[in-house]
C-alpha positions in Angstrom: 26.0 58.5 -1.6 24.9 55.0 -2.0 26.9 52.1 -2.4 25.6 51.2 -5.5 26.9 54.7 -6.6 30.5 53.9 -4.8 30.8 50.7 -7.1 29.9 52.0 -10.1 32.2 55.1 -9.3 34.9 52.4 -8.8 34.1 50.6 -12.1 34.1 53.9 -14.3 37.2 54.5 -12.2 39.0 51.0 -13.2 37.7 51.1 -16.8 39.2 54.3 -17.2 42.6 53.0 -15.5 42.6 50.2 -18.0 41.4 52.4 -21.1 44.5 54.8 -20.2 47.1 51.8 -19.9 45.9 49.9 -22.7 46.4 53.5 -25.1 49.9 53.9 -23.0 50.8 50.6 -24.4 49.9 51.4 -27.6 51.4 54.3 -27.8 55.1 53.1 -26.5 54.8 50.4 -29.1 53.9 52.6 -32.1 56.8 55.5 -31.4 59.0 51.9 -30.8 57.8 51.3 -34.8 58.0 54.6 -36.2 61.0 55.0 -34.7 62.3 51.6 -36.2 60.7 53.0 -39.7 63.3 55.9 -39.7 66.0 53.8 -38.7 64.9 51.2 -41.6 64.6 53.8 -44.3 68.3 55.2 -43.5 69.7 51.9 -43.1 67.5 50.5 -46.7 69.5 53.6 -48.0 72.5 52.7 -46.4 72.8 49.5 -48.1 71.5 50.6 -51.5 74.7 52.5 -51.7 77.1 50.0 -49.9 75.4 47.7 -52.7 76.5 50.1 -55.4 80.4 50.8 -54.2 80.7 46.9 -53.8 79.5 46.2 -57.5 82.0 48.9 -58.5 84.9 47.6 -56.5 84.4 44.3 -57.8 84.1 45.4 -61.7 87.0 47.1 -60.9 88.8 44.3 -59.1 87.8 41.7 -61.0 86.3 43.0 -64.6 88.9 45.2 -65.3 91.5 43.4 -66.5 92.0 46.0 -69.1 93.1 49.7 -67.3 92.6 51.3 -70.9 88.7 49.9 -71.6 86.0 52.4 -71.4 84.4 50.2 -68.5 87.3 50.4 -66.2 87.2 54.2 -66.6 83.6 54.6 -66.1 83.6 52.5 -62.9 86.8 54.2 -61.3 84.9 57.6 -62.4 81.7 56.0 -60.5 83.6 55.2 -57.4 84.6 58.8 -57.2 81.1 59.4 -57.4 80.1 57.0 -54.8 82.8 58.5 -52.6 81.3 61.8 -52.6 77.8 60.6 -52.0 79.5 58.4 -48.8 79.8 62.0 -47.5 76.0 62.3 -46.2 76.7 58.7 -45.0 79.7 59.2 -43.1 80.7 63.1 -42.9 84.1 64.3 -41.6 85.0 64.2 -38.4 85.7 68.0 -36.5 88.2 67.5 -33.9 87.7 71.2 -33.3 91.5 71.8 -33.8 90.7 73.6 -37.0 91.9 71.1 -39.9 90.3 72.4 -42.9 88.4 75.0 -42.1 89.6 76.6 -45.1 88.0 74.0 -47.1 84.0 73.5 -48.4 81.5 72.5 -45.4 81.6 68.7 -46.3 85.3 68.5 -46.6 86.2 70.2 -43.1 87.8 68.1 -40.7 88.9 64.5 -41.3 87.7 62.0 -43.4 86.0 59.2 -42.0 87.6 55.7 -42.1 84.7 54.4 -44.1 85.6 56.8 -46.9 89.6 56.1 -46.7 89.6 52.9 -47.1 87.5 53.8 -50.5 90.0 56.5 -51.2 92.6 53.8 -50.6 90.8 51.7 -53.3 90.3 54.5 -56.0 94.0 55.0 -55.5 94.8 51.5 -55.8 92.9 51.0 -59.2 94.2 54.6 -60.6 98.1 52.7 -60.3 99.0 49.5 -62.2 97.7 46.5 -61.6 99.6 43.8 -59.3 98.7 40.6 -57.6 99.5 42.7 -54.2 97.4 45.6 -55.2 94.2 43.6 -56.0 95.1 41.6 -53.0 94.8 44.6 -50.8 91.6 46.6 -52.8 90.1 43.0 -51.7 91.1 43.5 -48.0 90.0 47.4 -48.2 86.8 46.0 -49.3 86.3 43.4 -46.5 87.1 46.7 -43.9 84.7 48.7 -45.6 81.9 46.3 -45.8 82.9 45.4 -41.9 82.0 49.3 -40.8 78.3 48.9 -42.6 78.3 45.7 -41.0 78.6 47.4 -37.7 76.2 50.3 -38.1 73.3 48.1 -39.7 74.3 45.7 -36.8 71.8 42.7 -38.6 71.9 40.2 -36.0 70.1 43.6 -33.9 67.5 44.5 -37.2 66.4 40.8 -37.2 65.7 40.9 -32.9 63.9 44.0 -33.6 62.0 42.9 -36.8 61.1 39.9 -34.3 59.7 42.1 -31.6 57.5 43.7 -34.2 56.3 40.6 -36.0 56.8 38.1 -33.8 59.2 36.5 -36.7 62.8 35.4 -36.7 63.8 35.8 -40.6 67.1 33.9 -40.8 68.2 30.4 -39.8 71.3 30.3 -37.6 72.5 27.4 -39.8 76.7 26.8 -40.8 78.5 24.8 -42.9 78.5 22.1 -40.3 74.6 21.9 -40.2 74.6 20.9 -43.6 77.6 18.1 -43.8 74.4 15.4 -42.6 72.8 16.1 -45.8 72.7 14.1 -48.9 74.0 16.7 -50.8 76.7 18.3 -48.2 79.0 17.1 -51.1 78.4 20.7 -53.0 79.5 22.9 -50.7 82.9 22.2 -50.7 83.4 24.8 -53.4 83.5 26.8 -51.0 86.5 26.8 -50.1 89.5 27.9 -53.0 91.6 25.5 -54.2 
């Protein structure tokens, strides 16, 4: 063997090294995006229903002045429907000590947080209405919306989004960033009075 034959050997050799790296590459960073593609369409669903039991609590909290309308009863009758779908989101917990095996497979065990402080809220909105009781539907709301919070973790989407794209999609920007501008004047509504 020749040593012209060696080299070339050694360049099909390296070629191939850097052919099978390059497809390695490739191949780690597509799973790393299809795997982000199921976690985006669950979490996209996620939030389409989170979307839905927020717009019903409100009504409710703030719409429905009126227990008797046919609105108020329609969106408490939605909620219960939105409670049951939160099932597939958040299923009972099994503490395999046997609490309600005697019950339907989706109701065995006990019910996730997530879904009590809903319960709580359907409860809350079946009684008469009080300043206290709308004050606390409004704090079982902010809980709620805390646990999504916490699964979709956002601040975690938008580093991942960034490793794909190469994009950052929010500004990290407060109410103090804006006092400077000529306009800061505006947002003091956001505060109550």
């Amino acid at each position: 063997m020749d040593i012209s034959s060696i080299m070339f050997a050694n360049i099909i050799a390296g070629l191939s090294l850097l052919l099978s790296i390059s497809l390695g590459i490739f191949y780690l960073r597509d799973r790393r995006h299809d795997r982000y593609q199921v976690e985006n369409e669950y979490t996209n669903n996620l939030l389409k229903w989170h979307a839905e039991v927020v717009l019903t609590l409100i009504r409710l909290r703030n719409l429905g002045k009126s227990k008797n309308s046919s609105q108020y009863s329609e969106d408490l009758a939605n909620l219960s429907a939105l409670i049951e779908q939160g099932r597939f989101f958040f299923p009972n917990i099994d503490r395999l000590d046997g609490f309600g095996n005697e019950k339907p497979p989706a109701y065995r065990g006990y019910r996730n947080l997530a879904l009590d402080f809903l319960v709580a809220s359907y409860n809350i909105f079946s009684e008469p209405r009080t300043t206290i009781s709308i004050k606390k539907a409004e704090v079982l709301q902010r809980h709620f919306t805390s646990l999504v919070f916490e699964i979709v973790r956002p601040k975690h989407r938008l580093e991942t989004i960034r490793s794909l794209t190469d994009r950052y999609f929010v500004q990290e920007k407060s109410f103090e960033d804006f006092l400077e501008h000529h306009d800061g004047s505006v947002i003091e509504y956001i505060w109550r009075r």
